[in-house]
C-alpha positions in Angstrom: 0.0 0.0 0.0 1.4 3.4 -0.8 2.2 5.7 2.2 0.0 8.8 2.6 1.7 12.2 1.7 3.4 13.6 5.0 2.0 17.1 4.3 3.7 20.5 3.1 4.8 23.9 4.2 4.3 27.0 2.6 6.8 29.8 3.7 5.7 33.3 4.7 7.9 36.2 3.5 7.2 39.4 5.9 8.1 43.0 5.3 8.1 46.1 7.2 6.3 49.2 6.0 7.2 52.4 6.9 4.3 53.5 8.6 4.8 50.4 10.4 2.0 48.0 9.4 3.2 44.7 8.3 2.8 42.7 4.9 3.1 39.1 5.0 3.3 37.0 1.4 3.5 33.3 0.0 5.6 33.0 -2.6 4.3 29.5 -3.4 0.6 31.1 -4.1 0.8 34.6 -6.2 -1.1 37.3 -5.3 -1.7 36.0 -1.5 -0.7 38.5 0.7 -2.2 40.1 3.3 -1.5 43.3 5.6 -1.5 43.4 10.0 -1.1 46.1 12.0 1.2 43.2 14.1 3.8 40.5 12.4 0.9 38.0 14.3 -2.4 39.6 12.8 -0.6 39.5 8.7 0.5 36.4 9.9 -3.0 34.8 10.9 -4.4 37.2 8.0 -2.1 35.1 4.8 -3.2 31.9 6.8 -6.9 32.2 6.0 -6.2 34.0 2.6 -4.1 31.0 1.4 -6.6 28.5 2.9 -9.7 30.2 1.1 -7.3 29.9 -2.1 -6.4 26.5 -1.9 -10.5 25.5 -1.2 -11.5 27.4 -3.9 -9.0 25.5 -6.3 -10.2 22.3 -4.8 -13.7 22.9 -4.9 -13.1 23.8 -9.0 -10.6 21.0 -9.6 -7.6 22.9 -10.0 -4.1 22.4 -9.6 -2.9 23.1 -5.3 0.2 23.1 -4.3 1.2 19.6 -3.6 -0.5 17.1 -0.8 -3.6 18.3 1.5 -2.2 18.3 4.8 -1.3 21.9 5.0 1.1 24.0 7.6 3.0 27.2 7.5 6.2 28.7 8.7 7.8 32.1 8.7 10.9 32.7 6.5 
């Protein structure tokens, strides 16, 4: 029996604006990004973002990025 795919990680890119509001990004998925006033609310912000993206591509049949099992972790 084949094993089940262990899961991936996409990596969160951060920047710091000058007026101090922070803009978290996935490379892996273009055009997912997302502002926070804090590093944590662009952080939890990209999560759902990405997460909506990858449903919507499922619930149409397209392509994701790689195995279901989904996690994230800051670059």
């Amino acid at each position: 029996m084949p094993k089940a795919p262990t899961g991936f990680s996409l990596a969160i890119e951060y920047h710091r604006e000058v007026d101090g509001r922070w803009l978290a990004d996935i490379p892996a998925l273009p055009g997912v990004a997302t502002y926070g006033r804090s590093r944590k609310q662009a952080t939890a912000a990209v999560q759902a973002l990405a997460l909506r993206l990858i449903a919507g591509r499922l619930e149409h049949g397209e392509a994701v990025p790689g195995p279901m099992k989904v996690s994230f972790i800051a670059a």
